[in-house]
C-alpha positions as CSV (number, residue, x, y, z in Angstrom):
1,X,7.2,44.0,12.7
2,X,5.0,43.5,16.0
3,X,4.0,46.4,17.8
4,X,7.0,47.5,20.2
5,X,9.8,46.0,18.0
6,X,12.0,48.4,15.3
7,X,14.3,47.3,12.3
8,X,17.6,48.2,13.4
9,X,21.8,47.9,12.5
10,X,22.2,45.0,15.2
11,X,26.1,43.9,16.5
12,X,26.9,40.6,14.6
13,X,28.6,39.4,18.1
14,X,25.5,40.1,19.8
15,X,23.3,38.5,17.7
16,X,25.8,35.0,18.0
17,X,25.2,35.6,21.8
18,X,21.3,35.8,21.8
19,X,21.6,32.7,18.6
20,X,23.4,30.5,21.5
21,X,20.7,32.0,24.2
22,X,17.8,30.8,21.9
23,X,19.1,27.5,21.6
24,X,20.3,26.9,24.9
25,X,16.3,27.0,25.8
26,X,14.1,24.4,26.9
27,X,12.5,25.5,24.1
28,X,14.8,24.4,21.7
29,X,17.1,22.4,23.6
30,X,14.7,19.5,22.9
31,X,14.1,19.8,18.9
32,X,17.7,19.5,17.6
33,X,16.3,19.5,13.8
34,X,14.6,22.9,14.5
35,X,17.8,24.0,16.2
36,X,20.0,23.6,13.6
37,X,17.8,24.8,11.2
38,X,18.1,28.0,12.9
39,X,21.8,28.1,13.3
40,X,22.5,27.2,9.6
41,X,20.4,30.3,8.3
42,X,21.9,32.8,11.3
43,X,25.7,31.3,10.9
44,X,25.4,32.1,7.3
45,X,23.9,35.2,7.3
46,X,26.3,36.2,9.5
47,X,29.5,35.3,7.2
48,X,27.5,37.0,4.0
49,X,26.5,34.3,2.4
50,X,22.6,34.9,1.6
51,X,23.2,32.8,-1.2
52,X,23.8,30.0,0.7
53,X,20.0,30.1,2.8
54,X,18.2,28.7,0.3
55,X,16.1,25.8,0.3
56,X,17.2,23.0,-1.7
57,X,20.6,24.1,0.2
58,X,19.1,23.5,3.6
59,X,17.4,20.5,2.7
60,X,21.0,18.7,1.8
61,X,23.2,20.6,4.4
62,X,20.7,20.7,7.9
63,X,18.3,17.9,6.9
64,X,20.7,15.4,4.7
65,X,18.1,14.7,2.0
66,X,21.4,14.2,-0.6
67,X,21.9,15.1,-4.1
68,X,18.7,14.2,-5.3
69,X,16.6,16.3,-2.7
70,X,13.6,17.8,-4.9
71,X,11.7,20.8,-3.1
72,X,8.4,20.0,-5.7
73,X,8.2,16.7,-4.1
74,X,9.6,16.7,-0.8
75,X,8.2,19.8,1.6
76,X,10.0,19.3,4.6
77,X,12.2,22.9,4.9
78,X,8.8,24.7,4.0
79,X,7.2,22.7,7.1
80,X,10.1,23.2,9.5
81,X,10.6,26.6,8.7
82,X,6.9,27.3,9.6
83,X,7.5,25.5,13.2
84,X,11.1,27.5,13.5
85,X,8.8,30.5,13.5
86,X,6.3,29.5,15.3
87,X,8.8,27.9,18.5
88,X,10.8,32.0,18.1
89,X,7.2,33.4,18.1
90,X,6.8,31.3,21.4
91,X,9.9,31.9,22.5
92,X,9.7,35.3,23.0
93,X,6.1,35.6,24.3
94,X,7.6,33.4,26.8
95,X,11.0,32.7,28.3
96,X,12.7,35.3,25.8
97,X,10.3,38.2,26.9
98,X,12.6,40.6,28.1
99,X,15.9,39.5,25.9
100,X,17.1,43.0,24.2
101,X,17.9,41.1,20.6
102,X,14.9,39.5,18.2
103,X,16.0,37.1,15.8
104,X,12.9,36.2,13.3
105,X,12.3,33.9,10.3
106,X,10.2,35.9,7.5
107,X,7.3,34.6,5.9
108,X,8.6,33.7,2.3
109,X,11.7,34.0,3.3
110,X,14.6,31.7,5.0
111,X,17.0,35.0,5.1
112,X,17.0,36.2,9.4
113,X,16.3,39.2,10.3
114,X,17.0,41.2,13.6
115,X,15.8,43.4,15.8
116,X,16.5,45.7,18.9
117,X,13.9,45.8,21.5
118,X,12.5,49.0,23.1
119,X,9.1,49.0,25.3
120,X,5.9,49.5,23.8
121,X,4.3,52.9,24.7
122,X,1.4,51.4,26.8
123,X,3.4,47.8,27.8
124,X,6.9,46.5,28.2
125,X,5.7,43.3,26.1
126,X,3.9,43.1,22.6
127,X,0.0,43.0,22.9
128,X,-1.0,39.8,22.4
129,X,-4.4,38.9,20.4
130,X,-6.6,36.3,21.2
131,X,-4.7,33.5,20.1
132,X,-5.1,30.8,17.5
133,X,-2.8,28.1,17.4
134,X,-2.2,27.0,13.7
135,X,0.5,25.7,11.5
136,X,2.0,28.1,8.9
137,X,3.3,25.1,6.8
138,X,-0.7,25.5,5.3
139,X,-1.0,28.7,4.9
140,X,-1.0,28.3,0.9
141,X,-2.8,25.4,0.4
142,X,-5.0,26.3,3.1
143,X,-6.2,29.7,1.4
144,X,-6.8,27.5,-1.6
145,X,-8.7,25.4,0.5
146,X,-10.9,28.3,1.7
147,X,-11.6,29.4,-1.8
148,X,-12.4,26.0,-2.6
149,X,-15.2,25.7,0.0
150,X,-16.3,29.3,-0.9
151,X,-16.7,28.1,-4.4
152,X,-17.8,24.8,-3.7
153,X,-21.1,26.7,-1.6
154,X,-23.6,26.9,-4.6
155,X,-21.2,25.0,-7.1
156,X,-19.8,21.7,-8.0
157,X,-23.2,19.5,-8.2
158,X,-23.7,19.3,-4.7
159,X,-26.1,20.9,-2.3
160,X,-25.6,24.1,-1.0
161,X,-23.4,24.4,2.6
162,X,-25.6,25.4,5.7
163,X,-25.6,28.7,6.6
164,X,-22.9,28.3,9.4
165,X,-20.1,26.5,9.0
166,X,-18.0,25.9,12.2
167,X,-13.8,25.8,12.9
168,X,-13.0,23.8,15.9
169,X,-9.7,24.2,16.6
170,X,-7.4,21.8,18.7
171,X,-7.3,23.4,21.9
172,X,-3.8,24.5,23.1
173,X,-2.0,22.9,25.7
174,X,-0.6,25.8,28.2
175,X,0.5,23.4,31.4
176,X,4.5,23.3,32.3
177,X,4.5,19.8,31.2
178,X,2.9,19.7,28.2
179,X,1.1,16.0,29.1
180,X,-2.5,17.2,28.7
181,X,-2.4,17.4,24.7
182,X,-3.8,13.9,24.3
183,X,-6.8,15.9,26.1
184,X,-7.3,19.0,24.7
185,X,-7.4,17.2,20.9
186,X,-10.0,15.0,22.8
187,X,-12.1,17.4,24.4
188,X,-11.8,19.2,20.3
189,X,-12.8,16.3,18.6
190,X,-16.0,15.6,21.0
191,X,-17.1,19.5,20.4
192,X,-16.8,18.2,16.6
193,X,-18.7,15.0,17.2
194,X,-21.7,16.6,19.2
195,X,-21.8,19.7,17.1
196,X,-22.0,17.5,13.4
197,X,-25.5,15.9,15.3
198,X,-27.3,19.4,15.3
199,X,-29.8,21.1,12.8
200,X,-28.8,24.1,11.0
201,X,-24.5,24.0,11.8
202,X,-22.0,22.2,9.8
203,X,-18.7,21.6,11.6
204,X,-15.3,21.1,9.7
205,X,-13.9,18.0,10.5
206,X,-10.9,17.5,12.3
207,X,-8.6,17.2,9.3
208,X,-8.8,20.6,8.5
209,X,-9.0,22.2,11.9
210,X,-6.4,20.2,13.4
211,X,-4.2,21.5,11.4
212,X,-4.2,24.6,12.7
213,X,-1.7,24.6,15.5
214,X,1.6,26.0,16.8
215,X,1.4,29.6,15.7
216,X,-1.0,33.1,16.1
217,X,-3.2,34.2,13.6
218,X,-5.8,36.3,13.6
219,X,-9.3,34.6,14.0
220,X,-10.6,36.1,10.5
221,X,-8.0,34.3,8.7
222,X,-8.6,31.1,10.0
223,X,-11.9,32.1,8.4
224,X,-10.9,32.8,5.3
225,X,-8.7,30.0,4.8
226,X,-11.3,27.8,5.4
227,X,-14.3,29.1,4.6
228,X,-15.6,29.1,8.0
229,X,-18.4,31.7,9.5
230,X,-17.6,31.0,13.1
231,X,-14.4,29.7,14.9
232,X,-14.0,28.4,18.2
233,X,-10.4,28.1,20.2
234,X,-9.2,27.6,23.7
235,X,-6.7,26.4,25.7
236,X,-6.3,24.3,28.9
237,X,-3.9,25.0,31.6
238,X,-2.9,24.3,35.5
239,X,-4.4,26.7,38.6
240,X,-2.3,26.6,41.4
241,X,-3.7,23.5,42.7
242,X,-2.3,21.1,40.9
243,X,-5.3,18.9,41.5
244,X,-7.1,21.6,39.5
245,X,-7.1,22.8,35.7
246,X,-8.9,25.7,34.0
247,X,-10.4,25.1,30.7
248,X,-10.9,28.4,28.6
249,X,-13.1,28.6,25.3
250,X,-13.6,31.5,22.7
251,X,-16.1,31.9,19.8
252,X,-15.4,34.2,17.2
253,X,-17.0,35.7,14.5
254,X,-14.5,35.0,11.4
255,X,-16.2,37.9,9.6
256,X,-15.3,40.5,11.9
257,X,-13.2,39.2,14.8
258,X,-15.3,39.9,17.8
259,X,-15.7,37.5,20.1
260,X,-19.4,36.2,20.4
261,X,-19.0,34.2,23.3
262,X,-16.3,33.3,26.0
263,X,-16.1,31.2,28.7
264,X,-13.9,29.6,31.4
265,X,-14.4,26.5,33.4
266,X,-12.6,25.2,36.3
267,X,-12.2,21.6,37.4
268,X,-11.2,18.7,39.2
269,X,-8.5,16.5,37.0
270,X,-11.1,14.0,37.2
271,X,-13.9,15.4,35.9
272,X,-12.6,15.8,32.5
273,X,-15.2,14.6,31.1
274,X,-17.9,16.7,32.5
275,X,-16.0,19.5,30.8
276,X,-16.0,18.2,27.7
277,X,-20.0,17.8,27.8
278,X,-20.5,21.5,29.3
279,X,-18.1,22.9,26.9
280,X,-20.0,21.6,24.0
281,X,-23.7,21.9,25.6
282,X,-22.3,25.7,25.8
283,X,-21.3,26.6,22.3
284,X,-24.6,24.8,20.8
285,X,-26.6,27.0,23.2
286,X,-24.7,30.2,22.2
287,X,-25.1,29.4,18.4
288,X,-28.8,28.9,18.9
289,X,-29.0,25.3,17.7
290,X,-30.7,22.5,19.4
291,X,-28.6,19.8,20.9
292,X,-28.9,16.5,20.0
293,X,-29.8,14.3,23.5
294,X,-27.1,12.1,23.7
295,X,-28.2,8.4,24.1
296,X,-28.5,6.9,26.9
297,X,-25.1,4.5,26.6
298,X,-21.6,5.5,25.9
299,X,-19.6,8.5,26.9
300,X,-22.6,10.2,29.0
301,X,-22.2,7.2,31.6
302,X,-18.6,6.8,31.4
303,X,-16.0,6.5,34.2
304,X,-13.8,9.4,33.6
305,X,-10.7,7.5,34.3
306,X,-11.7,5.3,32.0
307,X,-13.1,8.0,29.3
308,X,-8.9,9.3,30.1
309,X,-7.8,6.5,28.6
310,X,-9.7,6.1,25.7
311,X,-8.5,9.7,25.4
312,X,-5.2,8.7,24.9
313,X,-5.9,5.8,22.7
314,X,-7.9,7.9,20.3
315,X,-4.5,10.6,20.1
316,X,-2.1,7.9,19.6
317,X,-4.5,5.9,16.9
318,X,-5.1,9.2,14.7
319,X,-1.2,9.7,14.3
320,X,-1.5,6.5,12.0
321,X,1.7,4.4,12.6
322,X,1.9,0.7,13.5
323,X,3.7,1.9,16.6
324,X,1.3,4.5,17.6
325,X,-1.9,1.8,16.9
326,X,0.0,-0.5,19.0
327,X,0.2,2.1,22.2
328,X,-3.8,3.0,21.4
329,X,-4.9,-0.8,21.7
330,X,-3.3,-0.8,25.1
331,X,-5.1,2.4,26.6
332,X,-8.1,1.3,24.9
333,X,-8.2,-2.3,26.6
334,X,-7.4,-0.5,29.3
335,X,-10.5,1.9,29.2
336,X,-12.8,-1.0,28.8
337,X,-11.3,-3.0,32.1
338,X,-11.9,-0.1,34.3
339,X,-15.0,0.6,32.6
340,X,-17.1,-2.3,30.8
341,X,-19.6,-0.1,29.3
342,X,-17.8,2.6,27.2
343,X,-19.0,2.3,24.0
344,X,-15.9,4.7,22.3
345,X,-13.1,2.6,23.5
346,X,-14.7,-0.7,22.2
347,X,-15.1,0.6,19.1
348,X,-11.6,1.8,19.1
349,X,-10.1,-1.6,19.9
350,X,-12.5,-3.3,16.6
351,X,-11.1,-0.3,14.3
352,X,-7.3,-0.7,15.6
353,X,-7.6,-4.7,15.2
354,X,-9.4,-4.3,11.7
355,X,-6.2,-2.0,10.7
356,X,-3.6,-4.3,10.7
357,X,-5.1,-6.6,7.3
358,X,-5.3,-3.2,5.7
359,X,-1.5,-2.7,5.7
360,X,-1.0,-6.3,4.3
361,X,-0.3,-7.8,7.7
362,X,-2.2,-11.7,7.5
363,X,-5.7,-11.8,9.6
364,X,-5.3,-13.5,12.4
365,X,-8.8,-15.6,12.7
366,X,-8.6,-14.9,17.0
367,X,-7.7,-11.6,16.3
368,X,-10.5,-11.0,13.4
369,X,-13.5,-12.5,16.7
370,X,-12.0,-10.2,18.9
371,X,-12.7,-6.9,16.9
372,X,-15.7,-8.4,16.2
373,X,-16.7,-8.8,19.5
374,X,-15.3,-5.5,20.6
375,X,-17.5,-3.7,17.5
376,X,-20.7,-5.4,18.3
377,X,-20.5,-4.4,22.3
378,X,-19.8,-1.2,20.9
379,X,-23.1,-1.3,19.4
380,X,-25.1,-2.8,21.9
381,X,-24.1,0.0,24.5
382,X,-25.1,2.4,21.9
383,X,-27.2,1.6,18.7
384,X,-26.9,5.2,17.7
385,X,-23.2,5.2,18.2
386,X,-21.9,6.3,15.0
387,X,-17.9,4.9,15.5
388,X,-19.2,1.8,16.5
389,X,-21.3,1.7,13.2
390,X,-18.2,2.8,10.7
391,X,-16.0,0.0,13.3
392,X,-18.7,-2.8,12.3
393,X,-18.7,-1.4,8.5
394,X,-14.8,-1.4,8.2
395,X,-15.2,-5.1,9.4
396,X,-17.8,-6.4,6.9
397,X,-15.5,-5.0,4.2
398,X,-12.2,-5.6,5.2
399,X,-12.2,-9.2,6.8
400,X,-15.9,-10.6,6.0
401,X,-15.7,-9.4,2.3
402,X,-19.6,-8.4,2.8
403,X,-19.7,-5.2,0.8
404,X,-23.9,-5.4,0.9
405,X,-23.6,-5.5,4.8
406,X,-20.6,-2.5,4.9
407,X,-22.5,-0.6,2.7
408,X,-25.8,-0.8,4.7
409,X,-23.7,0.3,7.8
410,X,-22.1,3.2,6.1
411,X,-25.2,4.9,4.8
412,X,-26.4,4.5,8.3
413,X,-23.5,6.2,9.8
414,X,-24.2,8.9,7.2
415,X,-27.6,9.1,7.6
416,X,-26.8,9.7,11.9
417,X,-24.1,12.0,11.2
418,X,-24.4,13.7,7.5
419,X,-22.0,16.7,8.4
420,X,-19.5,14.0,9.5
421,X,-16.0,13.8,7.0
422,X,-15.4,10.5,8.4
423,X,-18.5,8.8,7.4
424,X,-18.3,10.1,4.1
425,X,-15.1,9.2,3.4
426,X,-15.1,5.4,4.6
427,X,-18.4,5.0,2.6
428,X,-16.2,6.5,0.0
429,X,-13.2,3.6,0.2
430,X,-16.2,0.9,-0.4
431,X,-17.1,2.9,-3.2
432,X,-14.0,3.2,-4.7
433,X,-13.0,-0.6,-4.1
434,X,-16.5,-1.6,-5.7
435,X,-15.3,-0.4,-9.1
436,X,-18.6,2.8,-8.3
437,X,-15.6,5.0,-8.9
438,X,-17.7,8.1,-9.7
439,X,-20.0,7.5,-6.4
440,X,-16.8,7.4,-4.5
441,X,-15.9,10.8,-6.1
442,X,-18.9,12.4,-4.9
443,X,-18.4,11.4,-1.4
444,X,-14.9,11.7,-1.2
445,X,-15.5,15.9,-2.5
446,X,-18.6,15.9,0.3
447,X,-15.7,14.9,2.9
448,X,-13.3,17.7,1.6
449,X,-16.0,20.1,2.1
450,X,-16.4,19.3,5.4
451,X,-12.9,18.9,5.9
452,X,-10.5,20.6,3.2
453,X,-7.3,20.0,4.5
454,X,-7.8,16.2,5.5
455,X,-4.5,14.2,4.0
456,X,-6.3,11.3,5.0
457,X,-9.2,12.5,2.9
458,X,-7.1,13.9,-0.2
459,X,-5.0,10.5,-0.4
460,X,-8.3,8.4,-0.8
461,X,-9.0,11.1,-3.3
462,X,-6.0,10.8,-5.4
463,X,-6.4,7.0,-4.8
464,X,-10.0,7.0,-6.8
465,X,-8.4,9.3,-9.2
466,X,-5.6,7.1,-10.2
467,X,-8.1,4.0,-10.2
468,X,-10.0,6.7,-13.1
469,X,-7.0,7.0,-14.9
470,X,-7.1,10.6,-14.3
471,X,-3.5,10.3,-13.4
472,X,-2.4,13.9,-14.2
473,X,-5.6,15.0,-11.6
474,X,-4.1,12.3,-9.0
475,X,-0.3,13.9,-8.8
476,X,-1.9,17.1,-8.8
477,X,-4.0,16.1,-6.0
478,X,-1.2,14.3,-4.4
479,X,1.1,17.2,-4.5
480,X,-1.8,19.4,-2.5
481,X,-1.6,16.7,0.3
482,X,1.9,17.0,0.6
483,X,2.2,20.2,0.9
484,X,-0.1,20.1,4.2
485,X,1.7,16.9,5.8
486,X,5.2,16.0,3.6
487,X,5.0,13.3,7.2
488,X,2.1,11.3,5.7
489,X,3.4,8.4,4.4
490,X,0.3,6.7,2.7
491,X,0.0,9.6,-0.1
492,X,3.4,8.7,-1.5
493,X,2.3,5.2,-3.2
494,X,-0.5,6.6,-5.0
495,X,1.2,9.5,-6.5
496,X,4.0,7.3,-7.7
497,X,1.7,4.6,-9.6
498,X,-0.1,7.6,-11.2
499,X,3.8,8.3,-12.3
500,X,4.4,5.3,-13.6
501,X,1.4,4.8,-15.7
502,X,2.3,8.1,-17.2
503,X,5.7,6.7,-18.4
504,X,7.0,9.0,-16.1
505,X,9.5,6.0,-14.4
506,X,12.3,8.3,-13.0
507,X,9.8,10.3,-11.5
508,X,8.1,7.7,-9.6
509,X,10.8,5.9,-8.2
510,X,12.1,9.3,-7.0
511,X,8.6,9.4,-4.9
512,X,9.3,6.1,-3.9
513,X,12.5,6.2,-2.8
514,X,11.1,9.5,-0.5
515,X,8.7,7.1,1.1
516,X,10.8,4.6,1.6
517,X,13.2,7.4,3.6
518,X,10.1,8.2,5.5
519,X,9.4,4.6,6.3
520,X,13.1,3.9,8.2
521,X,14.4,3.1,5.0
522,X,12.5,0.1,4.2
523,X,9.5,-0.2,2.2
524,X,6.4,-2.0,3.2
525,X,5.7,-5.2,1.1
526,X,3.1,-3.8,-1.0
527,X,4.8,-0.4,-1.6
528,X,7.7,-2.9,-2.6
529,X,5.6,-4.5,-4.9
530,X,4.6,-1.3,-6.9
531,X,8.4,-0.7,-7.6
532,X,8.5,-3.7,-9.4
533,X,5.6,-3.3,-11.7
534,X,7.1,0.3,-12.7
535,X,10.1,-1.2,-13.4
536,X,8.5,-3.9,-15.1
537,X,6.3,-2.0,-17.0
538,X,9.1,0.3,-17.6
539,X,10.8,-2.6,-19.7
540,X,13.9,-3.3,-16.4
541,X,12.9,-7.1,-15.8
542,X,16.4,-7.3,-14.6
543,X,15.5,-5.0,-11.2
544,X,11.8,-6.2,-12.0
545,X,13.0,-9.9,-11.1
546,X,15.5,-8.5,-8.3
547,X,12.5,-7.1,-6.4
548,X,10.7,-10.0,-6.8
549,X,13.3,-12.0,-4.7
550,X,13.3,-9.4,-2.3
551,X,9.7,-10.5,-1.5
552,X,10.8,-14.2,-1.6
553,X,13.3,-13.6,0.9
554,X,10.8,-11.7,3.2
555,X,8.0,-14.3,2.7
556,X,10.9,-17.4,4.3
557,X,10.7,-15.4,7.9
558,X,7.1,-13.6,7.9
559,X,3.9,-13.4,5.8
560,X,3.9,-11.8,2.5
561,X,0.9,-10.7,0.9
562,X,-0.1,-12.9,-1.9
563,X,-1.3,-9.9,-3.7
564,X,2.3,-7.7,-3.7
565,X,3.5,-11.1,-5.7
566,X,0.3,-10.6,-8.1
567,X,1.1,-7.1,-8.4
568,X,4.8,-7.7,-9.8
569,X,3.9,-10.5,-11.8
570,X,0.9,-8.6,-13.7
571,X,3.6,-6.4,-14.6
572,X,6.3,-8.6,-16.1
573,X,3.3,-10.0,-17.8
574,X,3.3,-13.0,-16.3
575,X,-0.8,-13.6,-15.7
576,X,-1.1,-17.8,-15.2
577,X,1.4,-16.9,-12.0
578,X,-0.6,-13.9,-11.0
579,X,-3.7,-15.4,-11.2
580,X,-2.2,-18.2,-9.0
581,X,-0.9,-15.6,-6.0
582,X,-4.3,-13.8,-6.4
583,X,-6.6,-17.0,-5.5
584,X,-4.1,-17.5,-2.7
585,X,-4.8,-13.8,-1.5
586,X,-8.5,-14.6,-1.7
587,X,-8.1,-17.8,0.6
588,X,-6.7,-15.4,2.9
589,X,-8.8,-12.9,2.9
590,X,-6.5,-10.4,2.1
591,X,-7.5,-6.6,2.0
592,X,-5.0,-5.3,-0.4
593,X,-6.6,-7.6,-3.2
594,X,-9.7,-5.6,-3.9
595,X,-7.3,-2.8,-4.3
596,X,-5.4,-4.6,-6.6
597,X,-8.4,-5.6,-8.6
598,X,-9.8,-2.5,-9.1
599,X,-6.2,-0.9,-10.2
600,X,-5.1,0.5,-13.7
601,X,-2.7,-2.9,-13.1
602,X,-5.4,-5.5,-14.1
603,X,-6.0,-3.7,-17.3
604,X,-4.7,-6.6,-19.3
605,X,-6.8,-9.4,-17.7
606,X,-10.2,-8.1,-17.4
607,X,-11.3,-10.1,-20.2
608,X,-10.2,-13.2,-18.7
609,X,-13.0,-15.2,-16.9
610,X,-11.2,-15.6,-14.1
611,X,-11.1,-11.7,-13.4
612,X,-14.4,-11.6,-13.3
613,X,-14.8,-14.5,-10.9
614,X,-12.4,-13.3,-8.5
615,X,-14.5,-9.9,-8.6
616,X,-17.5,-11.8,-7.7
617,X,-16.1,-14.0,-5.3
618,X,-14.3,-11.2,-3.3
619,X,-17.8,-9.2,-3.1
620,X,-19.9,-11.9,-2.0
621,X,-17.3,-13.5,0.6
C-alpha cells in the first residue's frame, strides 16, 4: 500500500457508493470500456464470486471477444487492466484526493481490493515522487527488454553500446484540456532527434520510450527495464495566463535516482518552438556532450505556427491508420502554406503520400510527383536533413523500384544519424525485400537496441524471420510485440503466415480472424489474400476459391492489388495464372510484390525463369 493508506474490513454499501463516485468522474465518465472494466471486477467481488474475475471471463463478458477469445494471443484485458490502474492511480492524486474509500487493481491480479483512508503523519495526501508516466501493460516484456539490452552490451556480434544510453520519455500533458499532447510527444521526439546527432550518448528511440506513459514508477526502473543509464521526464502545463505555459524537465540518474539536473521554462504559446531547442541545448550541456550545430535550413528558421502544425501532423502520422495519415497530410500542407521553408513538414507530406502504395492502395502517377516534389524541397532546405533523406529513400524503393538509389540514401541517413532506430530499421525493410535477409537481421537487432520495445521495429523483425523460415523464431517474436501493443494491427499478418507454413491452420486463421476484428471487421485485400493461401495450402480449395471471389467482387468497384490474386493463386497451385497477376503488379508498380517475391510463398516457382526475371525487373525498375 502507498504511504498513508491501511488494509482494512471496508462496508460493501460503501464501497458501491465510492464504485458509482469513481465512475461518475470526468475521469472515467469518458472511457466507458475502462468503466466497465472496473464495475465487472467490483460488482463481482462484491456478490463473492472471485471466481468469476478472471481473464478469459472478462474478455467475453466486458469486452465481447466470444467463445473463441484466447488470452495467449489476444492481450487486451492485460493492457486495459494496466490503464484501469493507472486512471484510479490518477484518480486519487487528483479529483478523488480526499474521498475516505480506495478502491485499487493489484498488480497480477484482477481481484479489488479496498481501503480506508487516514492522513499521513507529515501530509493529508500520499507523497508523491517525481513522476514517470509509463504504461504497466510493459512491464514484463519490458524487463525482458532491459535484460536484453544489458546483454546485448558486449554480446550478440555487434559493437559495444556507448557508455550512456539515454530514456526520453513522452512528456506528460498536465493542462485542464488535455490539447497539448500532440506537443509534448513533439517537443520528446526533437530531444531524441538532436540528442542521437551527439558524440559519446546514445538515445533510445521513441518506440521504447514512448511507451512509457500513463502511470508512476520510480525513475530506476525505467532504467532497468530498459537498460538505460540516464532518464529524462517532464511535463507541460498552463500558468495562470492562459497565454502562458510552463514547461518542466528532469534528468535522473537510473542508477540511483537522484536527480542530476532540473529545469523549468516559461513561455509564450507561440514560442513553442524555442522551447523545444533550449530544452534540448540544456540536457546536452548537462550531460557534457557537444551539440551538433543544427544546419542552417529547417526547424531552426521555422515559423512556430507553422512548426505547430507539423507538430500535429507528425502525432497523428505515428499512430499509423489510414484515417490518422489522412488528418497528418492536412496539417502538414498546412505547415508548408504558412511556412514555405520547413524542411520537416515537407518531408512529412512525401512519407505520408509514399504510404498509401505500401498498404496495396494503386499509385496514383500525380500523387507519386507530388511526394516527390515534397521529398526533394525537403532536401534542398536541408541537405543534412536526415527525414527528408529516409522520405527520398522510401521513394526510390517503393514507387521508382531503384533499390541501388534507396540504398545509397539509407546508408547516408545512417551514416548522419547512426544512433537513430529509424534509419536502421528502413535500411533494414530494403534489406529484407532484396532477398540480403541476414543483412536485414543485423540492422533490424541494431534498431531494437536502440529501441527495444518498438512494435513497429519487432514486426519488421518477425517479417525477416518468417521470410528465413525461422517461423517458430517469428511467432515467438510476434507474440513479444503483442504483448507491448495487442492495438498494432500490422504484426497480426506475419505471425499468422508463420502459422500457416507450420501446418498450424487453425491457429492462424484464429490470428487472422483477431486482426480482422481489429480492422472493423474487414480485412485488407492483401491480409485477405493470405487466408486463402492457408486455406489453400491447407488442402480447403472450396473456401480457397470462395476468397478468391471475394477479391473479384472488390476489384468491380475499387483497385485490387494484382499481387493478393498472385498470392491465392500460388497457393492453389495455380502458377501460369499467378505469373499472369504478378506481371500485372509489376506494370503497376505495386509495392506489396517485392514482398510477395521474397516470401516462403514462391517456394515452388523459383526455378522458373520467369521468377528470376521478375526479381530482376522489379530491382532495376
Amino acid at each position: 500500500m502507498e504511504e498513508g493508506f491501511g488494509e482494512t474490513w471496508v462496508n460493501p454499501q460503501t464501497i458501491s457508493l465510492q464504485l458509482e463516485k469513481i465512475l461518475q468522474s470526468p475521469r472515467f465518465a469518458d472511457a466507458p470500456r475502462i468503466s466497465a472494466f472496473l464495475r465487472f471486477v467490483v460488482e463481482k467481488e462484491l456478490a463473492g464470486e472471485r471466481d468469476q474475475i478472471k481473464e478469459l471471463i472478462i474478455g467475453m463478458e466486458v469486452y465481447a471477444r466470444g467463445s473463441s477469445f484466447n488470452p495467449q494471443v489476444d492481450s487486451i484485458v492485460r493492457v486495459e487492466a494496466s490503464r484501469l490502474r493507472s486512471k484510479l492511480r490518477d484518480y486519487y492524486l487528483h479529483e478523488g484526493e480526499a474521498d475516505a474509500i480506495r478502491i485499487e487493481l493489484p498488480k497480477g491480479s484482477y481481484v479489488p481490493a479496498y481501503s480506508e483512508t487516514r492522513p499521513a503523519p507529515s501530509a493529508t495526501k500520499p507523497r508523491r515522487p517525481w513522476l514517470i508516466y509509463a504504461t504497466a501493460a510493459v512491464a514484463a516484456l519490458a524487463g525482458a527488454a532491459g535484460m536484453w539490452v544489458a546483454r546485448n552490451r558486449t554480446a550478440g556480434g555487434g559493437s559495444p553500446a556507448p557508455a550512456k544510453l539515454l530514456a526520453v520519455l513522452p512528456f506528460a500533458d498536465l493542462t485542464e484540456s488535455k490539447d497539448l499532447q500532440y506537443f509534448c510527444d513533439g517537443l520528446s521526439e526533437e530531444i531524441i532527434d538532436e540528442l542521437s546527432r551527439s558524440p559519446g550518448i546514445t538515445v533510445l528511440a521513441r518506440g521504447s520510450s514512448f511507451s512509457f506513459r500513463g502511470a508512476e514508477v520510480d525513475a530506476r526502473e525505467v532504467g532497468r527495464r530498459l537498460g538505460a543509464d540516464r532518464v529524462l521526464a517532464g511535463s507541460v502545463r498552463r500558468t495562470n495566463d492562459k497565454n502562458k505555459f510552463r514547461v518542466t524537465a528532469q534528468l535522473v540518474d537510473a542508477a540511483n535516482g537522484v536527480a542530476l539536473w532540473t529545469s523549468s521554462f516559461e513561455r509564450e504559446a507561440k514560442d513553442r518552438l524555442a522551447v523545444q531547442d533550449e530544452i534540448a541545448r540544456e540536457v546536452t550541456r548537462s550531460l557534457q556532450v557537444q551539440m551538433a550545430a543544427r544546419s542552417a535550413g529547417g526547424i531552426a528558421r521555422s515559423d512556430p505556427a507553422a512548426y505547430d502544425l507539423y507538430l500535429k501532423g507528425r502525432y497523428h502520422y505515428w499512430r499509423s491508420t489510414p484515417e490518422d495519415e489522412n488528418r497528418a497530410l492536412v496539417f502538414f500542407e498546412d505547415a508548408v502554406s504558412k511556412d514555405p521553408n520547413l524542411a520537416p513538414a515537407w518531408a512529412g507530406i512525401a512519407d505520408v503520400l509514399a504510404s498509401g502504395p505500401t498498404r496495396g492502395v494503386k499509385a496514383d502517377p500525380t500523387l507519386i510527383e507530388r511526394a516527390r516534389n515534397a521529398a526533394k524541397r525537403a532536401i534542398e532546405l536541408d541537405p543534412q536533413f536526415v527525414d527528408g533523406l529516409l522520405a527520398q529513400a522510401h521513394l526510390a524503393r517503393t514507387l521508382d523500384y531503384d533499390w541501388q538509389e534507396a540504398e545509397r540514401l539509407y546508408k547516408q541517413a545512417v551514416a548522419l544519424q547512426p544512433g537513430g532506430s529509424r534509419t536502421h530499421n528502413s535500411y533494414g525493410v530494403l534489406l529484407s525485400l532484396w532477398g540480403r535477409l541476414e543483412e536485414a537481421d543485423r540492422e533490424y537487432r541494431e534498431a531494437l537496441r536502440l529501441d527495444p520495445l518498438s512494435v513497429q521495429v519487432q514486426t519488421n523483425l518477425t517479417l525477416n524471420l518468417y521470410r528465413q523460415k525461422r517461423y517458430q523464431e517469428a511467432v515467438e517474436q510476434a507474440r513479444k510485440a503483442i504483448a507491448i501493443d495487442p492495438t498494432f494491427r500490422t504484426i497480426y499478418s506475419p505471425m499468422a503466415a508463420a502459422l500457416g507454413q507450420m501446418g498450424r491452420t487453425a491457429e492462424a486463421l484464429s490470428v487472422l480472424d483477431t486482426l480482422r476484428d481489429k480492422s472493423s471487421g474487414n480485412l485488407q485485400d492483401h491480409h485477405l489474400a493470405l487466408r486463402g493461401y492457408i486455406l489453400a495450402r491447407s488442402g480447403d480449395r472450396t473456401q480457397a476459391m470462395a476468397v478468391m471471389r471475394e477479391l473479384e467482387k472488390r476489384a468491380k468497384s475499387r483497385y485490387v492489388p494484382r499481387a493478393a490474386f498472385a498470392d491465392v493463386l500460388l497457393g492453389l497451385g495455380e502458377n501460369e495464372r499467378a505469373f499472369e497477376r504478378m506481371e500485372e503488379a509489376l506494370a503497376a508498380r505495386e509495392v506489396l510484390l517485392a514482398g510477395l517475391l521474397v516470401s516462403p510463398h514462391t517456394e515452388a516457382v523459383r526455378g522458373d525463369k520467369r521468377y528470376s526475371e521478375l526479381c530482376e525487373r522489379l530491382a532495376r525498375r
